[in-house]
C-alpha positions in Angstrom: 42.3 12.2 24.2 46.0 11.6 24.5 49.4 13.2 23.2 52.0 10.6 23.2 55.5 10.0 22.7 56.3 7.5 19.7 57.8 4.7 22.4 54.7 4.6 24.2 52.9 4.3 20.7 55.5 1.3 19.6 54.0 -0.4 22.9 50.8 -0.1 22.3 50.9 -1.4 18.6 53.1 -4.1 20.0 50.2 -5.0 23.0 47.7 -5.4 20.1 49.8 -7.7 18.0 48.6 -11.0 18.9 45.1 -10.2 18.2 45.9 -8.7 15.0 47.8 -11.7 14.5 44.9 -14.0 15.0 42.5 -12.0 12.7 43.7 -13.6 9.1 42.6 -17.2 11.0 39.4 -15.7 12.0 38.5 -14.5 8.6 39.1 -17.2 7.0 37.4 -19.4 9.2 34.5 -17.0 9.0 34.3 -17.4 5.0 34.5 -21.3 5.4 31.7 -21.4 7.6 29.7 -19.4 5.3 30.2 -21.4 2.4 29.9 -24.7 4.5 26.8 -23.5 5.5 25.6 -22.6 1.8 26.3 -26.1 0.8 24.4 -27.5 3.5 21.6 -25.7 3.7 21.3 -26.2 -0.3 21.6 -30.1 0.2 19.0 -30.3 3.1 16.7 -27.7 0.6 16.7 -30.4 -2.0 18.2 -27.6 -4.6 21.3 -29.0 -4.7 22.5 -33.1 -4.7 25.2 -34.7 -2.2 27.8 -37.1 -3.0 27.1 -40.1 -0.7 28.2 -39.2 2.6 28.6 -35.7 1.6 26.5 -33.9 4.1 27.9 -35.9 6.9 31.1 -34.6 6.1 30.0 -31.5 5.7 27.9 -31.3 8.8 31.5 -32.5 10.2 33.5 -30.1 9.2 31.1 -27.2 9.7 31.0 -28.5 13.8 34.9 -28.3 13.6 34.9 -24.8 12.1 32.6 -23.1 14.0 34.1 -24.7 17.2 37.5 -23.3 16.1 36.0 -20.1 15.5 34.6 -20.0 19.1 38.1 -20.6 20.3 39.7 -17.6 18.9 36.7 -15.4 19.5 37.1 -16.5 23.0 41.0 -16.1 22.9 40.9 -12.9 21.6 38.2 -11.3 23.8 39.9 -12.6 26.7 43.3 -10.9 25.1 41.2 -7.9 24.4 40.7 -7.4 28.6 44.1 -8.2 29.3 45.7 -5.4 26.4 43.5 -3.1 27.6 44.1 -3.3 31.2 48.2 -2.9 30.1 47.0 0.0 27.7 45.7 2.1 30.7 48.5 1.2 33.0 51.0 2.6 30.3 49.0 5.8 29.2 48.8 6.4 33.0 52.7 5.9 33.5 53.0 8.1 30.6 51.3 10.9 32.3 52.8 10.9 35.4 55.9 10.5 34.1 55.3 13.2 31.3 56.1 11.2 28.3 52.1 12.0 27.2 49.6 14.0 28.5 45.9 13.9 28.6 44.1 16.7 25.7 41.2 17.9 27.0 
C-alpha cells in the first residue's frame, strides 16, 4: 500500500489516460460484434431471412470489427506494460524522495 502526495496521483491518472481513452471504442466495438454476430448466426439458423447479399456483408463487417477489436486489445495491453513500468518508477522516486511512502 502507498501514501502519496496528490502530484504523484495527477501522474498516475494522467499515465492511464490513453487507455481510458480507448475504452468507449472498445465498448462499442464489443456491442457491434455481439449484435453482428446475433444476426448471423440467426440467418445461417434459418430463424431469421437475409436480404440478398446480406450475410456477405455481414460476415464482412463482423471480420472488420473483430479485427479492429484485436487492435486495441493489442494496443492497450501493450500500453498496459509500458504505464505500469512508469507507475513503479514514479512510486519508487516518490519514496526515496519522500513525497509517498510505502504503508505496511
Amino acid at each position: 500500500m502507498l501514501h502519496a502526495d496528490k502530484a504523484l496521483l495527477r501522474q498516475a491518472a494522467a499515465l492511464w489516460a490513453p487507455i481510458e481513452a480507448m475504452e468507449p471504442e472498445q465498448r462499442a466495438l464489443g456491442e457491434e460484434e455481439s449484435r453482428l454476430h446475433t444476426r448471423i448466426d440467426a440467418i445461417e439458423d434459418g430463424k431469421a431471412k437475409a436480404a440478398p447479399g446480406e450475410l456477405a456483408r455481414l460476415r464482412e463487417r463482423y471480420a472488420v470489427v473483430s479485427r479492429r477489436e484485436r487492435e486495441l486489445d493489442e494496443r492497450s495491453e501493450a500500453l498496459e506494460k509500458v504505464v505500469e513500468a512508469k507507475l513503479r518508477e514514479l512510486v519508487d522516486e516518490a519514496i526515496r524522495d519522500r513525497r509517498a511512502k510505502e504503508l505496511r
